[in-house]
N, C-alpha and C positions, 0 to 999 in steps of 0.2 A: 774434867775437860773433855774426857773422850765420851765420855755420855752424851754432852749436850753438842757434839757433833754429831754422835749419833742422831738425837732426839732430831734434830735442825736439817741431818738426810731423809731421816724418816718422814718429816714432814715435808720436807721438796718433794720428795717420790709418790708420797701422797698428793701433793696438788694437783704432778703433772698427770698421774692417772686419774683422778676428777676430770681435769680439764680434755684430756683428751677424751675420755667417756662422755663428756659434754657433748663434744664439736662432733663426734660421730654419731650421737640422738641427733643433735640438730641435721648434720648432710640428709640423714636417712629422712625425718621430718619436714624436711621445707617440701614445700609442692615439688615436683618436676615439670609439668608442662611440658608435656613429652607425645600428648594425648588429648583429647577434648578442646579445652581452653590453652591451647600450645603458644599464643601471645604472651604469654607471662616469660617465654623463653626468649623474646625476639632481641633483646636491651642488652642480655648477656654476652647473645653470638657474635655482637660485632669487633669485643677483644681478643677473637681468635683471628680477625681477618689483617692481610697485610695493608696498611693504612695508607693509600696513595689516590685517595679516589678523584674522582673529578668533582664527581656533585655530591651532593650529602643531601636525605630529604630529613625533614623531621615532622611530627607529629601523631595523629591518630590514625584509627582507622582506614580515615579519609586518604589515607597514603599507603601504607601498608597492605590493604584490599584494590589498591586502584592503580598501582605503577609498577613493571617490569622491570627491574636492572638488569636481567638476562637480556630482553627486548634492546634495552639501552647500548647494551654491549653488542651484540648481534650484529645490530643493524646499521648503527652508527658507530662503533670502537670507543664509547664512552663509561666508563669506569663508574659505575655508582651502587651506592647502599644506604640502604632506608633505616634509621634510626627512629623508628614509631614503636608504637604501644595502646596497649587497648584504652580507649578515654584520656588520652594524654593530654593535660590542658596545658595550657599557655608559658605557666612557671617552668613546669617541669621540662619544656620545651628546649628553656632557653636553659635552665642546669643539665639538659641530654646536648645541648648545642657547646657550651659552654664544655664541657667534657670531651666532646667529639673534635672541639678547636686546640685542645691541650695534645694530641697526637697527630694532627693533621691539618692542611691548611685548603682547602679544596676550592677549586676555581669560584664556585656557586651551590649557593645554601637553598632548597626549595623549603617553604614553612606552610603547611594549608591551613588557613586561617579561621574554620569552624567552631577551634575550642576559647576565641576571644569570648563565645558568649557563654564562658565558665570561669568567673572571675576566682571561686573559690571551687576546691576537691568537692566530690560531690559521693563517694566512695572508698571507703579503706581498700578494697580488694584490687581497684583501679590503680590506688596509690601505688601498692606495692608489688605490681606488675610493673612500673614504669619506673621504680624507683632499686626495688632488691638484688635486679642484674647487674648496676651500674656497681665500678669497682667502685671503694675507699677514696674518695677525693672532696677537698672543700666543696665540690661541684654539688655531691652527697651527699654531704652532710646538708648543705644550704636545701636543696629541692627536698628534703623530709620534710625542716624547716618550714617551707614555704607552704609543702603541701596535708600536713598531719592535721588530721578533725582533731575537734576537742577531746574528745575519746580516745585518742591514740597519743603513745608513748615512744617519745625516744629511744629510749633503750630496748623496745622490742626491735628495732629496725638493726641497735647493733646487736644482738643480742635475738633473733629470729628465734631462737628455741622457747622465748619469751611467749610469743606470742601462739607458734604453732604445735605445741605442748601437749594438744588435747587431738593431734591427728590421729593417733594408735589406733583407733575403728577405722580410719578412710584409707591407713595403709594398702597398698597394691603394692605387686610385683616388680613393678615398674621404679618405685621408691626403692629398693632394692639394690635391680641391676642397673639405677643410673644414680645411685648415690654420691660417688666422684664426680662424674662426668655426666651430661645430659649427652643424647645425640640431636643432631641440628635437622632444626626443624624448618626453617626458613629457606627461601633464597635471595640472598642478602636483604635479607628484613621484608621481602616479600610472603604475604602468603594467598596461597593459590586455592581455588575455588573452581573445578570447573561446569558445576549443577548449575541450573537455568531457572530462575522460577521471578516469570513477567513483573513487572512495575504495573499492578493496576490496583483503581483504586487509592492514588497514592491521599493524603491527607493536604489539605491546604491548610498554609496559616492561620491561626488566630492573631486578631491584633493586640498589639502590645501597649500599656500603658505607657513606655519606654521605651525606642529601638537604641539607646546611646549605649554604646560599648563602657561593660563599667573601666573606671578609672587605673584599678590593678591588674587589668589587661593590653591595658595601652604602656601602663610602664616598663611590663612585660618582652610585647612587642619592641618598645624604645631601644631597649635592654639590647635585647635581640639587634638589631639594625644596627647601635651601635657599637655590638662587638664585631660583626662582620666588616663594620666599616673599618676597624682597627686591625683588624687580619688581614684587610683588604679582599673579602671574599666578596659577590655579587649575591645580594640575598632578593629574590623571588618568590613573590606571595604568589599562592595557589587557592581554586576552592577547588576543590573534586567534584564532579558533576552526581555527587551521590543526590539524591529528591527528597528524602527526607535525614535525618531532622531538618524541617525548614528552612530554604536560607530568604531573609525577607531582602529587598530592595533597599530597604534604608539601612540595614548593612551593608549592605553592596555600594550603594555611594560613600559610606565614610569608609571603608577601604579603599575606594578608588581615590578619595579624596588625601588620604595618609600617604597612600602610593603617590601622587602628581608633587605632594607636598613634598617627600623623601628623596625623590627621583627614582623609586622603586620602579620593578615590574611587578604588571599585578595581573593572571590568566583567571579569568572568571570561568570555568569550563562546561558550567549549564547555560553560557550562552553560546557556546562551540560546537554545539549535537552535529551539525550537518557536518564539519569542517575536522574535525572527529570519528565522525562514523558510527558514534555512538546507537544501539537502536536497543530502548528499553525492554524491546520483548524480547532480544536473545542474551546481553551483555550484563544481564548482572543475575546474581545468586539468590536475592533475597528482597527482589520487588524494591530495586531500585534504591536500596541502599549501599549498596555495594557493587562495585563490578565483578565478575567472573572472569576465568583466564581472557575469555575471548575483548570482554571489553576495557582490560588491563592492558594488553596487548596494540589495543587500539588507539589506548591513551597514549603508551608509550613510544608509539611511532610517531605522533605529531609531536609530543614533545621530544623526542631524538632531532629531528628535524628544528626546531624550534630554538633548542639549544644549539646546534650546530649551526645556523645563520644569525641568531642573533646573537650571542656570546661567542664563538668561531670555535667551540671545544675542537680539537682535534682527534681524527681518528686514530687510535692506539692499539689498533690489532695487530698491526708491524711489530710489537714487545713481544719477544720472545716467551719470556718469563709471565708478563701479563696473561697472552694468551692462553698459555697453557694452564695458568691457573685457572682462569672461565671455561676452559673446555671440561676440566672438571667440573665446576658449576652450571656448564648446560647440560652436561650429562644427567646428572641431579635429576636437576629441573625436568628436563625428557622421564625420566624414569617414574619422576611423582605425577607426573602428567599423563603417563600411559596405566598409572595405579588408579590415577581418580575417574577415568572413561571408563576402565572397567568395573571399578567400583560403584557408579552410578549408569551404568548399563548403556553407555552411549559409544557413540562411533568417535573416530579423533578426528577434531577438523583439519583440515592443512592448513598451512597459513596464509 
């Protein structure tokens, strides 16, 4: 009898040393995103933040590169954070939305509507940038689901050692000292850019056999609308005034057309340049795909405004507690901002 207790500790103490031998290759092995491609961190940051905001954005690039929450807060005392990701399409949207409504109930939901024209993933590296931050929730389990190529497996996603097994050449330093903990990279799901390089030359569209949004993008959206309507949040469609990828017009009517249907709002923003301020030769980073701090900033003040007459947000700089949270995150913000002028040799503008 005292054997096969023995034998039966021996073997527990053997698993728990496996297992934790395991979970420490993996911390060390997952990417960090700390560096280069630091979007793979953005999905993570938002469970460290206190969850009261006003607005919640979601989506890609188109969001993430384009809107201010500092700006938001600053100027108008409106509490927001950008829940994007690099390539973020539609599904995964609405399980980062659908997650983000399980902790919080937020006046008004911004969704920029770009990745309707990606019915399916189109990327594994995409996937699991938009999907590996999110904690343990049906929300996660569902958006693997929805978003895994044929080529990819379940169980790499719960189980990451699975898949990134073979990093031991790509290790750095960085895998290292931020094996627990990443440090943050964002601000609040923003990331800033303040390099310049003109929109010219941009590409015009080809025409399309098709402009009709496919059908598991509308259900998507539906999805979407529909849970907002159950929380009772205002959901507002965006496009970001980025030039390319394409946005054609017969997009642009059956959104406008889904908005009138819905009773949504729907801000097209590359018909807004003047009203905006937008001006392609200074505002964006990378020839008009993207804005730069300066045309981030620009966006952000029209829509502060925007929100605050047409939804009535209130200004919440009077919060004690609020405040001072954001004073640390303009500090932030101020300091990466004064890192990236000297880093690319320029002067800081005022505002």
């Amino acid at each position: 009898m005292k054997t096969s207790a023995k034998k039966w500790i021996k073997f527990c103490v053997s698993a728990v040393i496996v297992v934790i031998t395991l979970w420490l290759l993996q911390c060390l092995l997952l990417p960090k995103y700390v560096a280069g491609t630091v979007e793979g961190a953005f999905i993570a940051e938002y469970y460290d933040e206190v969850k009261d905001h006003d607005v919640i954005f979601v989506g890609d690039c188109e969001v993430y590169e384009n809107f201010s929450p500092i700006v938001l807060w600053r100027d108008y005392g409106i509490n927001s954070y950008i829940r994007g990701s690099a390539e973020q399409y539609v599904f995964q949207s609405y399980y980062i939305l659908e997650d983000t409504l399980s902790y919080e109930t937020p006046d008004a939901v911004i969704f920029n509507i770009q990745s309707l024209c990606f019915p399916e993933s189109r990327n594994e590296a995409y996937n699991r940038m938009s999907i590996e931050g999110m904690k343990w929730s049906s929300s996660k389990v569902n958006s693997i689901f929805a978003s895994m190529r044929e080529e990819e497996r379940f169980l790499d996603y719960v189980f990451p050692i699975l898949r990134y097994h073979s990093r031991w050449e790509q290790l750095k330093s960085e895998d290292f000292e931020y094996m627990f903990k990443t440090k943050k990279v964002s601000h609040n799901g923003y990331y800033m850019r303040v390099d310049v390089r003109p929109a010219e030359n941009v590409p015009t569209g080809k025409p399309l056999a098709d402009y009709s949004f496919d059908s598991r993008s509308i259900k998507y959206l539906d999805m979407m609308r529909e849970l907002c309507a159950e929380k009772g949040v205002e959901l507002i469609l965006i496009k970001a005034p980025s030039l390319y990828p394409y946005w054609y017009e017969e997009w642009d009517l059956q959104i406008k057309d889904y908005a009138d249907k819905n009773e949504l709002k729907y801000i097209n923003f590359l018909e807004l340049t003047e009203e905006t301020g937008i001006n392609y030769n200074t505002d964006t980073y990378d020839a008009g795909l993207h804005m730069n701090l300066a045309g981030a900033e620009k966006l952000s003040r029209w829509l502060g405004e925007y929100l605050t007459t047409e939804l009535g947000l209130e200004d919440r700089r009077t919060e004690k507690e609020l405040a001072a949270r954001w004073e640390e995150k303009t500090a932030f913000y101020e300091a990466e901002k004064k890192y990236q002028y000297e880093l690319y040799g320029m002067n800081e503008k005022a505002d």
